[in-house]
C-alpha positions in Angstrom: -16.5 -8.5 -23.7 -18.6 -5.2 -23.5 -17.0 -2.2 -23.5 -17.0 0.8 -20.4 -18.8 3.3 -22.5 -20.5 6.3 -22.2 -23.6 5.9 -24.8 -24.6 9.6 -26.3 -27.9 10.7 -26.0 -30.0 10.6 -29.3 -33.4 11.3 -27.6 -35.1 14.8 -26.4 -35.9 14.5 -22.8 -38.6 12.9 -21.1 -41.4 14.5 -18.5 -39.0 13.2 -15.6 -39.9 15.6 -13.0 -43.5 14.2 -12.5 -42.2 10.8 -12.7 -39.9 11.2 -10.1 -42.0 13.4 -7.6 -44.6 10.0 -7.8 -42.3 7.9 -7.1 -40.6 10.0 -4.5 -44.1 10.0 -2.7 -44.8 6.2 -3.0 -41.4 5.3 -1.2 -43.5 4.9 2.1 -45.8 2.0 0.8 -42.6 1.0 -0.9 -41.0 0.2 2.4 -44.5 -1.1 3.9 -44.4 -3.6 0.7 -41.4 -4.5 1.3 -41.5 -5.4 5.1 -44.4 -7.7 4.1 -42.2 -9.4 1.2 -39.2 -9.9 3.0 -40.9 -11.1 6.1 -41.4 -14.5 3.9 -38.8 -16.9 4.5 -39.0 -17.6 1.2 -35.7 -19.9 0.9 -36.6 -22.1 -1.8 -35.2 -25.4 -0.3 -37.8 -27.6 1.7 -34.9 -29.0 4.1 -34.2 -25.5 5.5 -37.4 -23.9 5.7 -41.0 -25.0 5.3 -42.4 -25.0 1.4 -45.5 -23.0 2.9 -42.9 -19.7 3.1 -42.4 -19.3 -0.7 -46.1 -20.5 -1.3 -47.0 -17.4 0.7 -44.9 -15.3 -0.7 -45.7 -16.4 -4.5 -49.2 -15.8 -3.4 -48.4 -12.0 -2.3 -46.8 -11.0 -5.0 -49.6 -12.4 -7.3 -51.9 -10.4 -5.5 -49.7 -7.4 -6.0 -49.6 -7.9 -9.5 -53.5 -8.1 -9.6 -53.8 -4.9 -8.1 -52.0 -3.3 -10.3 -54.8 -4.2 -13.0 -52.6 -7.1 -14.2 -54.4 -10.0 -16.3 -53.9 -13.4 -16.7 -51.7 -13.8 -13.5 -51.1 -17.3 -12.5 -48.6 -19.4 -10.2 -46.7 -21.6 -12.4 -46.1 -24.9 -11.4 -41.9 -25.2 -13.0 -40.6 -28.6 -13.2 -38.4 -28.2 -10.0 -41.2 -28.2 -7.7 -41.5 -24.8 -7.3 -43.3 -22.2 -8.4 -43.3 -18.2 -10.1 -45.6 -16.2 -10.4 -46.4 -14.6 -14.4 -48.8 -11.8 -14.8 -49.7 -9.7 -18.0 -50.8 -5.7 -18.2 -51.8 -5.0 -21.8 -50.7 -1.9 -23.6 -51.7 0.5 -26.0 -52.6 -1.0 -29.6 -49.3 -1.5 -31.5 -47.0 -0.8 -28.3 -44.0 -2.9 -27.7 -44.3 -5.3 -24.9 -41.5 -5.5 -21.6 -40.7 -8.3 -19.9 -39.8 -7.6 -16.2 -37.8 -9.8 -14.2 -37.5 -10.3 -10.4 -37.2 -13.1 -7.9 -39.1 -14.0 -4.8 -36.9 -17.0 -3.2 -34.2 -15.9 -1.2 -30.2 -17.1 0.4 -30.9 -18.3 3.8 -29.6 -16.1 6.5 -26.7 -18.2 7.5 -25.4 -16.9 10.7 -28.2 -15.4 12.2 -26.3 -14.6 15.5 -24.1 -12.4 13.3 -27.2 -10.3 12.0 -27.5 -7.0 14.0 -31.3 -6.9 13.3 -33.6 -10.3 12.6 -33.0 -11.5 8.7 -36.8 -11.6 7.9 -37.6 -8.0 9.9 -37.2 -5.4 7.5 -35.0 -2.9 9.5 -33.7 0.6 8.8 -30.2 1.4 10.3 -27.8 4.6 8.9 -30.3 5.2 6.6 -30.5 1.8 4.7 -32.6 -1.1 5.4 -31.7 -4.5 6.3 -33.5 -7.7 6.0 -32.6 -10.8 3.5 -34.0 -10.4 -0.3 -34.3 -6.5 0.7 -31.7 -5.9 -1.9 -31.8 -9.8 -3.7 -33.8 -9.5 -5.5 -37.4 -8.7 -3.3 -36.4 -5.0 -3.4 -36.6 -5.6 -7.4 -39.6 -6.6 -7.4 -41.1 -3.2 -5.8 -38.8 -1.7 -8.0 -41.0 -2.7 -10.9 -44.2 -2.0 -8.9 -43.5 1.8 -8.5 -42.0 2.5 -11.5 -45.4 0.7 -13.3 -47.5 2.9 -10.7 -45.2 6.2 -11.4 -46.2 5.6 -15.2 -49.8 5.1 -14.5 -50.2 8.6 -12.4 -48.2 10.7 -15.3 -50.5 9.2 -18.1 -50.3 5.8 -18.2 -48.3 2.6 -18.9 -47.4 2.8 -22.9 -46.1 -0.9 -23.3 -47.2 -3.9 -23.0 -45.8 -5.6 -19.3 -45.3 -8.7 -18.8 -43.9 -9.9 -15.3 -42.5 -13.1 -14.5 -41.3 -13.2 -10.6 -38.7 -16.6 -10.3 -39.5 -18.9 -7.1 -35.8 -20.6 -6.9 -33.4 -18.7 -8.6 -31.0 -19.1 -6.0 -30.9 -22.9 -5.5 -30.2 -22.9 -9.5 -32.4 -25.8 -9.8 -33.5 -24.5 -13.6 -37.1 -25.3 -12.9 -38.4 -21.8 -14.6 -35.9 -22.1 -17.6 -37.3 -25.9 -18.5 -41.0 -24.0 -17.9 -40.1 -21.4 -20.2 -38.4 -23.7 -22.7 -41.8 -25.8 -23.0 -44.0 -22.4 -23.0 -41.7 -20.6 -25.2 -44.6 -17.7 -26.2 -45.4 -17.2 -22.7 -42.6 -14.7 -22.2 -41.8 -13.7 -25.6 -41.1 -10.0 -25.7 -39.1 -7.0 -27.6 -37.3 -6.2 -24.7 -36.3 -8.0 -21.0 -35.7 -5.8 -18.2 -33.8 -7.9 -15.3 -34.2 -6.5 -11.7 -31.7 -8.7 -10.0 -28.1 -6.9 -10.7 -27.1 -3.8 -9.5 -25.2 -1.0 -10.2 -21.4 -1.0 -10.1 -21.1 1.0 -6.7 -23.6 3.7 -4.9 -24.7 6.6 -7.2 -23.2 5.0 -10.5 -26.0 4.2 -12.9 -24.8 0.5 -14.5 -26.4 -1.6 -16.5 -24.3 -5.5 -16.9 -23.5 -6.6 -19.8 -21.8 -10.3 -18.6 -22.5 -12.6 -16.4 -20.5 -15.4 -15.3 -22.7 -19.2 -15.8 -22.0 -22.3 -13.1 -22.5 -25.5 -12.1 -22.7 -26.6 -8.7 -22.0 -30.3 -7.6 -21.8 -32.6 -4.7 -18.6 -34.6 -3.9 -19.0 -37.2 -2.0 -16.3 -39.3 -0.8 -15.8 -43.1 0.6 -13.1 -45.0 2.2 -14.7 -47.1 5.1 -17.4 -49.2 5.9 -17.9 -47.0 9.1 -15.8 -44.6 11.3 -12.9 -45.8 13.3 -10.7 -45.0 16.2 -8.8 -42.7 15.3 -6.1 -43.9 17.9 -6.3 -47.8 17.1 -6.6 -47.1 13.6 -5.4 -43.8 12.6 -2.2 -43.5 10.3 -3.2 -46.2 8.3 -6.4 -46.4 7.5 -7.8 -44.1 5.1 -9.6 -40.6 6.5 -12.4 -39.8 4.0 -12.0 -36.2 4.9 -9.0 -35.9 4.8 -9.2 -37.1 0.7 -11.7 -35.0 0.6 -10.2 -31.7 1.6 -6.7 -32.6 -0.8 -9.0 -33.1 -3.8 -10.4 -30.0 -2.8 -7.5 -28.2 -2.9 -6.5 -29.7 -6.5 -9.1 -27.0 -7.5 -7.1 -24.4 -6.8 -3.1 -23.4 -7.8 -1.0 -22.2 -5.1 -1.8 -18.2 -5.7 -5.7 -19.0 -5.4 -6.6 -19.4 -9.1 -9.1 -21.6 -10.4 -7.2 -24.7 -11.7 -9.7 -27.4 -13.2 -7.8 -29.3 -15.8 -9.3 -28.7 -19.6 -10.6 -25.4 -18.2 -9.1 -22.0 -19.4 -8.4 -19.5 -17.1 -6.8 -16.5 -18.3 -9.7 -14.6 -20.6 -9.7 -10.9 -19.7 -11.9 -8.1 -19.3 -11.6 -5.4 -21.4 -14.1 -3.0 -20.2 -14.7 -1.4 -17.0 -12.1 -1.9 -14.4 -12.4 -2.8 -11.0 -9.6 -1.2 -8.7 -7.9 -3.7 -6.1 -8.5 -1.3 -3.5 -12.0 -0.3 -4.1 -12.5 -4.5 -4.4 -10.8 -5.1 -0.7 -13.1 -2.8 0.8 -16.4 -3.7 -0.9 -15.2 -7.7 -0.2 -14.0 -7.1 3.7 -10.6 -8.2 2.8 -9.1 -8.1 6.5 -5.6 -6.4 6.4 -2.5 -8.1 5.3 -4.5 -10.8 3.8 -3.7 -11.0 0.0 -6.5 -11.1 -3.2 -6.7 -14.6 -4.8 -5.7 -15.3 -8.6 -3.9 -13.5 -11.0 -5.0 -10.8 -13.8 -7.0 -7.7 -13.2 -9.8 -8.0 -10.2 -12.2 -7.2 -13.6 -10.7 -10.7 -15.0 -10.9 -12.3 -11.7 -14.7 -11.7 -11.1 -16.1 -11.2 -14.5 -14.1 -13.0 -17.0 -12.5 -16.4 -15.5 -13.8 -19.3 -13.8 -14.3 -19.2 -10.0 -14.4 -22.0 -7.7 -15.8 -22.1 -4.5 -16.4 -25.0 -2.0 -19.9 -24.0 -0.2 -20.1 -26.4 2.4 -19.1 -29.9 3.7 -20.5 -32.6 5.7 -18.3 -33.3 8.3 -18.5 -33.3 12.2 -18.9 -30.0 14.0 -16.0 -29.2 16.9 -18.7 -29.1 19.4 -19.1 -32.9 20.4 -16.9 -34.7 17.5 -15.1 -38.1 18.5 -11.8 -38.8 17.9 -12.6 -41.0 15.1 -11.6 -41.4 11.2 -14.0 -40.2 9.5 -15.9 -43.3 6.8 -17.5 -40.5 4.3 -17.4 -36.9 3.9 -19.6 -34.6 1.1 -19.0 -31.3 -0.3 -21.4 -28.7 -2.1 -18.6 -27.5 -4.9 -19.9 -24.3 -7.1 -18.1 -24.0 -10.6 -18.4 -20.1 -11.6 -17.8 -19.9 -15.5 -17.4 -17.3 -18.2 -19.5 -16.6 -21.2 -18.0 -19.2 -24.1 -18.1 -22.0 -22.0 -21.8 -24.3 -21.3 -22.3 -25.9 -17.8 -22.8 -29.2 -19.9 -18.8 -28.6 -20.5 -18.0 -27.2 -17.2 -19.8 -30.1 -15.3 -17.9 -32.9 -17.4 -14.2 -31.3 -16.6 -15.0 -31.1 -12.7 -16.0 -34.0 -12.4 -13.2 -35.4 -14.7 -10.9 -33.3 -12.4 -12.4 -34.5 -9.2 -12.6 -38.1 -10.0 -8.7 -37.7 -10.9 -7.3 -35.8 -7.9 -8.8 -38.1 -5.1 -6.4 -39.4 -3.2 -5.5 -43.7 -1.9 -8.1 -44.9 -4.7 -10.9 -43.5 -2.5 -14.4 -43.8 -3.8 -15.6 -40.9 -5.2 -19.1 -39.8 -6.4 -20.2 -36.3 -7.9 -23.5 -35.7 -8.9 -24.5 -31.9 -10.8 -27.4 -29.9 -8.5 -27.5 -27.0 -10.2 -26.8 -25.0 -13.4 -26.8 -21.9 -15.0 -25.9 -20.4 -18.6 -23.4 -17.7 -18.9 -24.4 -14.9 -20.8 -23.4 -11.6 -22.7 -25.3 -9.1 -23.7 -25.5 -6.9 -27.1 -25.4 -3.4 -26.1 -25.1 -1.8 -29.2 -29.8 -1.9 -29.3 -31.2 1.2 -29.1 -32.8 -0.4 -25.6 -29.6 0.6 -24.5 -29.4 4.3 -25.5 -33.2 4.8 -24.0 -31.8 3.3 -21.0 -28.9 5.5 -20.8 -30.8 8.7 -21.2 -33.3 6.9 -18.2 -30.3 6.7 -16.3 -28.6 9.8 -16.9 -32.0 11.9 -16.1 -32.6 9.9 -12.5 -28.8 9.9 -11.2 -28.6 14.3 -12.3 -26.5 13.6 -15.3 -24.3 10.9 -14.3 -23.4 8.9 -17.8 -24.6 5.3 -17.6 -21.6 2.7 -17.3 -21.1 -0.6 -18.3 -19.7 -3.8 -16.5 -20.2 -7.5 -15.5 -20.8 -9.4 -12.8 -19.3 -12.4 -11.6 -22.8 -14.0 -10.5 -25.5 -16.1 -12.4 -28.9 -15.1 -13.5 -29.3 -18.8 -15.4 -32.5 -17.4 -17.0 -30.9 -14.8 -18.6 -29.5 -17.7 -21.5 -32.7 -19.0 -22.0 -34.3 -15.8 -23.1 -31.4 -14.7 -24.9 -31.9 -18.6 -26.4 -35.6 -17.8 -27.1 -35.6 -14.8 -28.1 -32.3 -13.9 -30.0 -34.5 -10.8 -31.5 -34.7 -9.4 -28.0 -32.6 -6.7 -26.1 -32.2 -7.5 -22.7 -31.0 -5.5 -19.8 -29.9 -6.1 -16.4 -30.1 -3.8 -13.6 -30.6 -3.7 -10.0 -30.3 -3.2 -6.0 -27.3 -4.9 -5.7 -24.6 -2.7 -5.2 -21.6 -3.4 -2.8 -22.8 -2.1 -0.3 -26.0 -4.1 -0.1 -23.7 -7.6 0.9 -26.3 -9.7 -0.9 -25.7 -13.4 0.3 -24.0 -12.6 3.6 -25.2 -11.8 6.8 -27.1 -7.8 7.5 -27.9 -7.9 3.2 -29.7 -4.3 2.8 -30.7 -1.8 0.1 -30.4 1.6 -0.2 -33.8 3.4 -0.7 -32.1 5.9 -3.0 -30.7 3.1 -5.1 -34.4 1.9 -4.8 -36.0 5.5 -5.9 -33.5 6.3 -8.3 -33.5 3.3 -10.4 -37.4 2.9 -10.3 -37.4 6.4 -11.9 -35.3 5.3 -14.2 -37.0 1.9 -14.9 -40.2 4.4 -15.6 -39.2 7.0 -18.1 -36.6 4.0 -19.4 -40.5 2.5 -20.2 -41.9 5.4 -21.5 -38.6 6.4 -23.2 -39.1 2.8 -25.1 -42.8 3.4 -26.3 -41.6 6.6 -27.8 -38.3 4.8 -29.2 -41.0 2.0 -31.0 -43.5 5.1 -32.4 -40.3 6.6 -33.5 
């Protein structure tokens, strides 16, 4: 795994100031942008919301792109059905090219009675604002636009940008992987830039270096031809949900740790550590309520396999019958570590599943959704231009490394692609932001800061190449 380390400046300093006083005076039409963009309800699954929402919002940021003197921008149609949006700004003769990396599509609000302000109005409360995508990952897509316009008002862009702006991302679907796998020249580059991490807390410049892979499955289980009285029949016949919540619970040992049987579950991290406290609060741990697993909180979220049942398919409280249930369904997610594929992951889940139902119940799991784990070299010299980027936008605070427990399944196909590349993660996403969860927001000083950064880290590049 990467190692916490400061990396040493090798590079005279860049013309920040100007940088950052542009960017500093775009953060009005930053927030403007972003209202528009997050207004979208750009979730990218047709049974929640209407296709018509990420169609919109693909078409927005196309035109964004375009107005920013981009060429050759196109919505791609990926193989999933959905699509992203690609858009090229040529540099000077001989300059390296940058691919930038964001997403459009968007979590759906879930409890939107436990939102203090509406999910797709972007809303500015204690000095952050609210909305969902603000900080996952729409707010990196703006992050990208004003760094790009900071460069163009202190002398220009001096690489070649390309932009590619994913339309489902977070259903995991792999639609712009396949794309890219069957265009591989379309985003070749010397160097990615992902927008859709973030930094390990508030204030501490962090670029990731892991992230954890998945696979995500629906369990679906069968015991009845249809459901019965639960007080004629119950205690004998077979309750499909109840099987269904013990092989559920076959996932998982008795102190919380992932248990899927082939799978290994004690790697470690051996970089940056993540304090237990610092993790309760960040998580909302409520008091007396103990942490999950075993090993460091670092091990937990970065390093080991993480499973997480995301929803079933069983009768609500409000108006159920007293019947035994005939079926039941899961959505099962299957976080894993770099060193293992989903290919692998998938078959031992469903190996495990299929083995753990209970009264020779019928069971049925089909994969939805994948992603490649993947580790990044940090040793480039990407990395020490982006430290120095870093270190100048946060007033000399040293650049730190870590992981993240979450997937950015893209990331392995570039890395697959284009093994010559350096690619770097970086983002809104701190803590604080709650991506995925109900009142998600970004800081506008994470926003400011790291879009300086992403500028001189640009600029700092060009040189790097000339160098």
């Amino acid at each position: 795994m990467a190692q916490d380390a400061a990396v040493p400046s090798t590079r005279p300093g860049t013309d920040a100031p100007g940088v950052a006083a542009t960017v500093a005076s775009l953060m009005p039409l930053a927030r403007t942008e972003l209202t528009e963009l997050v207004a979208f309800r750009s979730v990218a699954d047709p049974a929640q919301y209407p296709p018509e929402e990420c169609e919109a919002a693909a078409r927005w940021v196309a035109d964004a792109l375009r107005s920013e003197g981009f060429t050759d921008v196109a919505l791609l149609d990926t193989p999933d059905g959905t699509r992203s949006v690609y858009g090229y700004l040529p540099g000077p003769a001989g300059a390296p090219t940058v691919l930038l990396y964001a997403h459009y599509d968007v979590q759906p609000p879930l409890d939107e009675e436990a939102w203090l302000s509406p999910p797709f109005v972007l809303t500015e409360r204690q000095g952050r604002w609210y909305g969902r995508g603000a900080a996952d990952c729409k707010g990196g897509f703006v992050m990208h636009l004003l760094a790009l316009r900071a460069l163009k008002a202190n002398g220009g862009v001096p690489v070649g940008v390309k932009v590619i702006v994913e339309g489902s991302e977070e259903q995991g679907t792999g639609g712009l992987e396949r794309y890219a796998e069957e265009h591989p020249e379309l985003l070749a580059a010397d160097c990615v830039v992902i927008g859709d991490t973030g930094n390990f807390r508030r204030g501490v410049p962090t670029v990731t270096a892991a992230l954890r892979g998945m696979t995500m499955v629906t369990v679906r289980v069968d015991t009845l031809a249809g459901n019965l009285h639960s007080g004629q029949f119950g205690g004998a016949a077979p309750d499909a949900l109840a099987a269904l919540i013990r092989t559920l619970d076959s996932l998982r040992a008795e102190d919380g740790s992932t248990t899927v049987d082939g799978l290994s579950s004690d790697t470690s991290w051996d970089g940056l550590e993540y304090p237990e406290e610092d993790f309760r609060a960040d998580a909302r741990v409520l008091d007396g309520v103990e942490l999950t697993g075993s090993g460091t909180v670092a091990d937990r979220v970065w390093a080991r396999p993480a499973v997480t049942v995301l929803g079933i398919d069983c009768p609500p409280v409000v108006g159920a019958t007293p019947s035994v249930q005939a079926s039941a369904r899961a959505l099962v997610s299957l976080r894993i570590p770099p060193g293992v594929s989903p290919d692998e992951a998938t078959a031992l889940l469903t190996a495990h599943l299929e083995a753990h139902v209970p009264w020779g119940a019928r069971v049925r799991v089909e994969q939805v959704g994948r992603g490649q784990p993947f580790r990044a070299d940090t040793t480039g010299p990407a990395y020490t231009v982006m430290a120095e980027a870093l270190r100048e936008a946060y007033d000399g605070a040293e650049m730190r490394i870590a992981g993240q427990g979450g997937s950015i399944p893209l990331c392995g196909t570039l890395a697959a692609l284009y093994p010559e590349a350096e690619i770097l993660l970086i983002g809104l996403s701190e803590p604080e932001a709650q991506i995925h969860a109900p009142n998600e927001s970004v800081c506008p000083e994470e926003l400011r800061r790291l879009s300086v950064a992403e500028a001189l880290f640009l600029r700092g590049y060009a040189e790097a190449g000339r160098g």
